[in-house]
mmCIF file as gemmi writes it, N, C-alpha and C atoms, coordinates in Angstrom:
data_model
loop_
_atom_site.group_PDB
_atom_site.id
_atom_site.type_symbol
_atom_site.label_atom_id
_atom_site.label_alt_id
_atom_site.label_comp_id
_atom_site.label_asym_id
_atom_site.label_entity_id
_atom_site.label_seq_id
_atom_site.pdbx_PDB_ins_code
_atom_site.Cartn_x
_atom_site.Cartn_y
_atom_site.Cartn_z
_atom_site.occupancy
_atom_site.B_iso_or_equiv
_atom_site.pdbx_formal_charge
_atom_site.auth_seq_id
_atom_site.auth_asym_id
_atom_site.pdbx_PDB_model_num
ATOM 1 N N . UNK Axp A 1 ? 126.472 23.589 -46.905 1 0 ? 1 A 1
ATOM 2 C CA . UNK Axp A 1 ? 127.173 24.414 -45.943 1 0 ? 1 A 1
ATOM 3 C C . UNK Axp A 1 ? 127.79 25.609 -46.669 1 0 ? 1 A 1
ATOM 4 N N . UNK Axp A 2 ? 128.095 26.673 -46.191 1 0 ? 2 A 1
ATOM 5 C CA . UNK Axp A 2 ? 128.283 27.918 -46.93 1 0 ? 2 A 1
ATOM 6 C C . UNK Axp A 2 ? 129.536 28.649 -45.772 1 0 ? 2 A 1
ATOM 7 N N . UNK Axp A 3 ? 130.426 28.985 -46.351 1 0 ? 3 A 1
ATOM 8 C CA . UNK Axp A 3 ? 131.569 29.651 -45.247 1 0 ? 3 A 1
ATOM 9 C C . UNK Axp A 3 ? 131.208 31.07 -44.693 1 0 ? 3 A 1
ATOM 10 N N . UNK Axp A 4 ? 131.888 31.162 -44.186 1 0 ? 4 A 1
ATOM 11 C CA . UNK Axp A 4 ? 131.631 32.669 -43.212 1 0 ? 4 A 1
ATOM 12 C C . UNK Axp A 4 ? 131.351 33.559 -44.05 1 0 ? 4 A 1
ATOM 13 N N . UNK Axp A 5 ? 132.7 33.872 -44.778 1 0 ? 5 A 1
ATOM 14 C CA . UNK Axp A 5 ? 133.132 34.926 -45.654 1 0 ? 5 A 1
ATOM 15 C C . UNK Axp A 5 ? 132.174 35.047 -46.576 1 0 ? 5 A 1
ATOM 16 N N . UNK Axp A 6 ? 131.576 33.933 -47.289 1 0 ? 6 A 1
ATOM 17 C CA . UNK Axp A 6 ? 130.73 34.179 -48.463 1 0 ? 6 A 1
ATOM 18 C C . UNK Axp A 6 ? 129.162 34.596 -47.787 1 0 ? 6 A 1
ATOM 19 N N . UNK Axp A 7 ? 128.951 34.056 -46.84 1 0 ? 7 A 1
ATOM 20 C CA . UNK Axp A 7 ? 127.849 34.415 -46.129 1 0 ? 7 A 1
ATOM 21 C C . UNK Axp A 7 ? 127.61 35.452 -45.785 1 0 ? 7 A 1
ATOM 22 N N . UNK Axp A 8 ? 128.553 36.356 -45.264 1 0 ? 8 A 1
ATOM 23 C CA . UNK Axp A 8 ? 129.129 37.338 -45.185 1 0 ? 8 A 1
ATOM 24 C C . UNK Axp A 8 ? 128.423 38.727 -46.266 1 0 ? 8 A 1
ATOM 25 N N . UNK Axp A 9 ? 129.336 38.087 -47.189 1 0 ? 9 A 1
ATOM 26 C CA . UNK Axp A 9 ? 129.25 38.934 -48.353 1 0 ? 9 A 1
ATOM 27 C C . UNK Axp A 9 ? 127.678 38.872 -49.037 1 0 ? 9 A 1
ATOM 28 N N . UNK Axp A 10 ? 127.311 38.257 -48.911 1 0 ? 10 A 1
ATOM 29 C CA . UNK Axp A 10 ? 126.139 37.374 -49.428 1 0 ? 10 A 1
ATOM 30 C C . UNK Axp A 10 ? 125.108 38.767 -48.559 1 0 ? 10 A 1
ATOM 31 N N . UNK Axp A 11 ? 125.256 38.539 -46.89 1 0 ? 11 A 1
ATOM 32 C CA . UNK Axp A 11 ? 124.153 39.318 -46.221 1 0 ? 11 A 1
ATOM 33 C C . UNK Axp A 11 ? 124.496 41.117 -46.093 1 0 ? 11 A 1
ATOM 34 N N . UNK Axp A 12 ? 125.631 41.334 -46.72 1 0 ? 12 A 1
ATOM 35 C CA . UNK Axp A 12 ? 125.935 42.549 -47.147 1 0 ? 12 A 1
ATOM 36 C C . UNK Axp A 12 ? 125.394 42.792 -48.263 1 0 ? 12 A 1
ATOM 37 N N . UNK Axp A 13 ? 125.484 42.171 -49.673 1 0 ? 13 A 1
ATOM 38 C CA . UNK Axp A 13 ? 124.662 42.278 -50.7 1 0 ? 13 A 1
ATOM 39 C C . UNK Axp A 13 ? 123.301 42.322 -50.422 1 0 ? 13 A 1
ATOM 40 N N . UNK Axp A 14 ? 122.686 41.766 -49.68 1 0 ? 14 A 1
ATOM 41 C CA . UNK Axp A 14 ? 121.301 41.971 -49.501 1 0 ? 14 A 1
ATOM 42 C C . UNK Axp A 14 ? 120.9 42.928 -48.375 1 0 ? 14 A 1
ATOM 43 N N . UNK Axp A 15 ? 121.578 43.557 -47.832 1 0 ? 15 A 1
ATOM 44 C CA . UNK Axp A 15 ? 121.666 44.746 -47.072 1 0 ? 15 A 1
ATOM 45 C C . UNK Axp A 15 ? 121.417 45.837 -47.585 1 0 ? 15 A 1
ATOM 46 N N . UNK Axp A 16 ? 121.868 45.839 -48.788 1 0 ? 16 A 1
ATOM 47 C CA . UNK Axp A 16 ? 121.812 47.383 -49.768 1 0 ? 16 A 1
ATOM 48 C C . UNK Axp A 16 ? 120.985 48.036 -50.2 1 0 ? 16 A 1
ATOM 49 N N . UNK Axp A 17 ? 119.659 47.295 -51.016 1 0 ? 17 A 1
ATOM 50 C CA . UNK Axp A 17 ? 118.32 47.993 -51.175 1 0 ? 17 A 1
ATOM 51 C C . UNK Axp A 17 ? 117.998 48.721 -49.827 1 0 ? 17 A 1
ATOM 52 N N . UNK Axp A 18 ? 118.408 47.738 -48.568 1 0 ? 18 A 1
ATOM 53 C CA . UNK Axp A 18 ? 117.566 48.329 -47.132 1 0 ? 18 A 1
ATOM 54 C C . UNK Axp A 18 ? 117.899 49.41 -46.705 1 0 ? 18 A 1
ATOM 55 N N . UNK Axp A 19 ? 119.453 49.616 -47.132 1 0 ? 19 A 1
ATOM 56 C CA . UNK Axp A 19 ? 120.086 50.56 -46.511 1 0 ? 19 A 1
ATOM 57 C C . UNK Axp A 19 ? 119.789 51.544 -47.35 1 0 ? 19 A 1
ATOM 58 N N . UNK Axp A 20 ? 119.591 51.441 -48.461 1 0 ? 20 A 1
ATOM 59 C CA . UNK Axp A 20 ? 119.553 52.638 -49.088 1 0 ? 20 A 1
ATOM 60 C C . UNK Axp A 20 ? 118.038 53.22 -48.894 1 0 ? 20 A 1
ATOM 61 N N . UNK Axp A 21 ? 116.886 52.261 -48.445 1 0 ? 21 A 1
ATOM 62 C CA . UNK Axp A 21 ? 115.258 52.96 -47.853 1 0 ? 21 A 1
ATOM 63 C C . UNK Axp A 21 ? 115.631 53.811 -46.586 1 0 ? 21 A 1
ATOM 64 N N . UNK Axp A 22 ? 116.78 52.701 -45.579 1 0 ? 22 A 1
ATOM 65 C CA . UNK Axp A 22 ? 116.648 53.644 -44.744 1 0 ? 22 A 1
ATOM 66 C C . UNK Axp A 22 ? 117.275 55.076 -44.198 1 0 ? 22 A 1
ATOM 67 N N . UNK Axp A 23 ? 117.875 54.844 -45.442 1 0 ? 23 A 1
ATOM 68 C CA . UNK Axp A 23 ? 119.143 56.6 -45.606 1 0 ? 23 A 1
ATOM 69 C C . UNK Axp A 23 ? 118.261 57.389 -46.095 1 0 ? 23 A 1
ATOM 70 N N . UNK Axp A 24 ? 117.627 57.09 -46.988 1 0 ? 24 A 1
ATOM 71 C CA . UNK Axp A 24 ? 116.762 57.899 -47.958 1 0 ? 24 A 1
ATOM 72 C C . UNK Axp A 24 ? 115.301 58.746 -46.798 1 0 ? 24 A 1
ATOM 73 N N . UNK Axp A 25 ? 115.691 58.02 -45.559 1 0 ? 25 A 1
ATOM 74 C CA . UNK Axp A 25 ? 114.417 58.53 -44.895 1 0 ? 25 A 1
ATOM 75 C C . UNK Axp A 25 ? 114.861 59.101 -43.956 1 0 ? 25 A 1
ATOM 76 N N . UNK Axp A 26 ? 115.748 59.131 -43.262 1 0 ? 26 A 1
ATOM 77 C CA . UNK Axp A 26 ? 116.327 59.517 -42.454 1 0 ? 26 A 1
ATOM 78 C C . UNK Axp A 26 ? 117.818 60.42 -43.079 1 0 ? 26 A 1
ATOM 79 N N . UNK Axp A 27 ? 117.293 61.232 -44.156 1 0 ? 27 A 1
ATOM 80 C CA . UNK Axp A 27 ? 118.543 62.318 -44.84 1 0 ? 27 A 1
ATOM 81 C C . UNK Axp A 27 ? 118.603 63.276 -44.081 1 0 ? 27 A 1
ATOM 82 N N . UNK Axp A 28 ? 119.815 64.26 -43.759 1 0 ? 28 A 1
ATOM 83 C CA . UNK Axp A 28 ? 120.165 65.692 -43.478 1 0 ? 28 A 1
ATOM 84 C C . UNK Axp A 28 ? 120.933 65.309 -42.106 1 0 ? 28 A 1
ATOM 85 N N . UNK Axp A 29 ? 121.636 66.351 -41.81 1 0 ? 29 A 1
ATOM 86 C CA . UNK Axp A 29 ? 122.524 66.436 -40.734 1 0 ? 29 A 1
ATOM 87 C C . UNK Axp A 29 ? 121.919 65.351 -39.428 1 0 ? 29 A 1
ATOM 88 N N . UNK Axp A 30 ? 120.682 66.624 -39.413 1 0 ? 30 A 1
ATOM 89 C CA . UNK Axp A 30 ? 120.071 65.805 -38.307 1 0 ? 30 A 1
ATOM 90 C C . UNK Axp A 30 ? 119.534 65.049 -37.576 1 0 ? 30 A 1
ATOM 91 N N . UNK Axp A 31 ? 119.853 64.05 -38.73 1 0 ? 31 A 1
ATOM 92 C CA . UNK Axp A 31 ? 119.268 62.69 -38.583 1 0 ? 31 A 1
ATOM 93 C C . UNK Axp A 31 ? 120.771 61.425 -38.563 1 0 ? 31 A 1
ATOM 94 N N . UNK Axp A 32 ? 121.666 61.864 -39.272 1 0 ? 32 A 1
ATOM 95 C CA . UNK Axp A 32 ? 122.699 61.423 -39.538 1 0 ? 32 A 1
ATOM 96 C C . UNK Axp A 32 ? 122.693 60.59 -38.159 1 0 ? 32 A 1
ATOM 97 N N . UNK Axp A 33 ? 123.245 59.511 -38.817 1 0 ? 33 A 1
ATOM 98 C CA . UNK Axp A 33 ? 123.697 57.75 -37.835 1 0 ? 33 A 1
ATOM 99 C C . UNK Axp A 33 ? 122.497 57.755 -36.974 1 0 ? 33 A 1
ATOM 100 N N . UNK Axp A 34 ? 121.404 58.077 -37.186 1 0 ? 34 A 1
ATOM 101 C CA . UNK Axp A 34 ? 120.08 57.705 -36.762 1 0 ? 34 A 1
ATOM 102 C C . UNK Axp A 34 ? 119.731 56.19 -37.458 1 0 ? 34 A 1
ATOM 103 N N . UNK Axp A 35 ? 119.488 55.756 -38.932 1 0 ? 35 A 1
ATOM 104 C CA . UNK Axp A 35 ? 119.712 54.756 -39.118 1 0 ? 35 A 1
ATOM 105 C C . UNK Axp A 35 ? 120.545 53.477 -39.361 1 0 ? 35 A 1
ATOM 106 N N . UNK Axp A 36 ? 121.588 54.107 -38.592 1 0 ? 36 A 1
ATOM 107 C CA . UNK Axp A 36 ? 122.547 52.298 -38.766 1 0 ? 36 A 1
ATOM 108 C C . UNK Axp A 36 ? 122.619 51.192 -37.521 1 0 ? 36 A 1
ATOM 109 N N . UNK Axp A 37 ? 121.648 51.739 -36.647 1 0 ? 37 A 1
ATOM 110 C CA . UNK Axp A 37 ? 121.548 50.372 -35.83 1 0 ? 37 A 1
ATOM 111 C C . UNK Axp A 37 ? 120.505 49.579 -37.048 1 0 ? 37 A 1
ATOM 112 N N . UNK Axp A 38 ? 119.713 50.362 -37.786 1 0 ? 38 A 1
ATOM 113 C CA . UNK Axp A 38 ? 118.982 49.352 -38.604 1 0 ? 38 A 1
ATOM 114 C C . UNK Axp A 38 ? 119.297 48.848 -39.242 1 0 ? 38 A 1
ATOM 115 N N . UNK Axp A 39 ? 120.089 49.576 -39.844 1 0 ? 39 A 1
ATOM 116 C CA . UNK Axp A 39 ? 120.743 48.442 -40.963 1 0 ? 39 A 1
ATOM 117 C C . UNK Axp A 39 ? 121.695 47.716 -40.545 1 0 ? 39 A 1
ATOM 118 N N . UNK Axp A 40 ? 122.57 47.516 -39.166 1 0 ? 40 A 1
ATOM 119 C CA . UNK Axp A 40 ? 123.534 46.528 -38.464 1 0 ? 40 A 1
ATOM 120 C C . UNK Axp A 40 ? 122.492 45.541 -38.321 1 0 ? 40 A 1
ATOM 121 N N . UNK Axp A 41 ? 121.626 45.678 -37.67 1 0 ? 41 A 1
ATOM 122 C CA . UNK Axp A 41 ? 120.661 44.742 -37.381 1 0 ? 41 A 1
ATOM 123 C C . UNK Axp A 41 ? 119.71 43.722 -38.941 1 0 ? 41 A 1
ATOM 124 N N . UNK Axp A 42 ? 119.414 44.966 -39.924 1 0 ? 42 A 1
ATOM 125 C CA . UNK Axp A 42 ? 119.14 44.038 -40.693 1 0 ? 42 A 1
ATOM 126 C C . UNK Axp A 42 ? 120.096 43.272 -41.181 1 0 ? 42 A 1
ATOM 127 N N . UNK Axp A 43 ? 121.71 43.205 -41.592 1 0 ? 43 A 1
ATOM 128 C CA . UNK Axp A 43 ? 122.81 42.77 -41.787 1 0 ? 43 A 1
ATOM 129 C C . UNK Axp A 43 ? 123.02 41.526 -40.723 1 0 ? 43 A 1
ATOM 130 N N . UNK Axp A 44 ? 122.883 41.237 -39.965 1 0 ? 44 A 1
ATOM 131 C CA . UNK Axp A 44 ? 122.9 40.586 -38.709 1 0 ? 44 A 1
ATOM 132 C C . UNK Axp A 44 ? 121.909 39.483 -38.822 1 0 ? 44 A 1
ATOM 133 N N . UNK Axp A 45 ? 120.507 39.998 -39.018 1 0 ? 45 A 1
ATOM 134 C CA . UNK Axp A 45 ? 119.374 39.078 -39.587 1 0 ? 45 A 1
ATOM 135 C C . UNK Axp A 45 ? 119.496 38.125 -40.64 1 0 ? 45 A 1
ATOM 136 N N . UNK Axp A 46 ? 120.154 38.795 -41.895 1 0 ? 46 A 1
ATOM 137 C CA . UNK Axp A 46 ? 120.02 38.279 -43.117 1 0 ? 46 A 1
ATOM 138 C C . UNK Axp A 46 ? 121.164 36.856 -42.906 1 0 ? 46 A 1
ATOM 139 N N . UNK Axp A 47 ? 122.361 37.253 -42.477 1 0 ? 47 A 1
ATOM 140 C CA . UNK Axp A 47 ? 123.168 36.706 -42.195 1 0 ? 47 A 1
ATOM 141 C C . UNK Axp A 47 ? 123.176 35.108 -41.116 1 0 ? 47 A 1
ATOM 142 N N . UNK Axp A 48 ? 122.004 35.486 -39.961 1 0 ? 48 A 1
ATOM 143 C CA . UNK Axp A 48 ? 121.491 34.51 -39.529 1 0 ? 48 A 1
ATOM 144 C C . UNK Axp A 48 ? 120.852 33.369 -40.636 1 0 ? 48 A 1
ATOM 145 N N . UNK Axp A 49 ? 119.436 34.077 -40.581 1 0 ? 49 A 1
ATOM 146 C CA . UNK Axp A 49 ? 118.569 33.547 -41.985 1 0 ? 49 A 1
ATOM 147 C C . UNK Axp A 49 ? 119.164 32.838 -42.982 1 0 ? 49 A 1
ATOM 148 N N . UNK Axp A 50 ? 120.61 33.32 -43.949 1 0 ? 50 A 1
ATOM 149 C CA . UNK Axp A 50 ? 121.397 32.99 -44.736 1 0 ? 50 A 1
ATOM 150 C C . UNK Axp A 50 ? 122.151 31.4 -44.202 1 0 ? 50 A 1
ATOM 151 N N . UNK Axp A 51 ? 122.801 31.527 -42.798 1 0 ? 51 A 1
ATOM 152 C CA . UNK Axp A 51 ? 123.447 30.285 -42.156 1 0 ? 51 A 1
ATOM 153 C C . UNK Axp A 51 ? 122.61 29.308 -42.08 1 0 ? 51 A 1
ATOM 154 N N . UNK Axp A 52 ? 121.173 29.421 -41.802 1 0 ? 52 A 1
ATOM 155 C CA . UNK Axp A 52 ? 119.948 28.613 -41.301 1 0 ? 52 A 1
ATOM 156 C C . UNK Axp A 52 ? 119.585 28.151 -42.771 1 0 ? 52 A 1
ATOM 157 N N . UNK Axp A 53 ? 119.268 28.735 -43.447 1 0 ? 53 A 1
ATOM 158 C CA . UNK Axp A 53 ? 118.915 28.402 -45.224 1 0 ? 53 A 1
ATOM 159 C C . UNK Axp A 53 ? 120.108 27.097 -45.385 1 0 ? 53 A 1
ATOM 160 N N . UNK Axp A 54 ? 120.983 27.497 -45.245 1 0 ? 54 A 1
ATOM 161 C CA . UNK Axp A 54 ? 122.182 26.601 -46.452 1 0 ? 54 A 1
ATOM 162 C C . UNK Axp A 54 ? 122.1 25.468 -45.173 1 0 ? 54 A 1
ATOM 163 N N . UNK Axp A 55 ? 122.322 25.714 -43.618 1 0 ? 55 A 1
ATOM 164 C CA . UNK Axp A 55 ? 122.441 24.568 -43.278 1 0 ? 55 A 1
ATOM 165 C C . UNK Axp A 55 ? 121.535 23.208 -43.123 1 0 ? 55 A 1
ATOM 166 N N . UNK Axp A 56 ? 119.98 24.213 -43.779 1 0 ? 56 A 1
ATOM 167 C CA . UNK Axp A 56 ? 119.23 22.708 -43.615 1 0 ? 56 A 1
ATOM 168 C C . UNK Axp A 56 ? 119.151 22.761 -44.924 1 0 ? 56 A 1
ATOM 169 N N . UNK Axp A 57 ? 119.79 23.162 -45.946 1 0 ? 57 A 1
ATOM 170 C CA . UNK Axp A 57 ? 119.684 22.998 -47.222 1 0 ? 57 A 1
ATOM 171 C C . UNK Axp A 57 ? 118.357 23.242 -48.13 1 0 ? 57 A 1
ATOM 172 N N . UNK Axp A 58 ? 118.331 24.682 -47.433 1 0 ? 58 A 1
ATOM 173 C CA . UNK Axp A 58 ? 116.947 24.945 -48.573 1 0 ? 58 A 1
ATOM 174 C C . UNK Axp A 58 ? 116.534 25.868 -48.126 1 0 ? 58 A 1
């Protein structure tokens, strides 16, 4: 079992490579907050995935 908080932190750490593909593609004014439903969403995913991993233990 794994607590919120660390889980948490855990699917934020693995958020970061993503976020940084999807800034990197979506640069300049006019694109700006074009990608952060993606990366809320991948954050959201990982975080699922992460709860599901530890709770069947593996």
């Amino acid at each position: 079992m794994i607590d919120d908080k660390t889980q948490a932190v855990i699917a934020a750490l693995l958020t970061l490579p993503v976020a940084q593909k999807i800034l990197e593609s979506v640069h300049g004014e006019k694109y700006q907050g074009q990608g952060m439903p993606e990366m809320v969403d991948t954050y959201f995913r990982l975080k699922k995935l992460l709860k599901r991993r530890f709770d069947e233990g593996g």
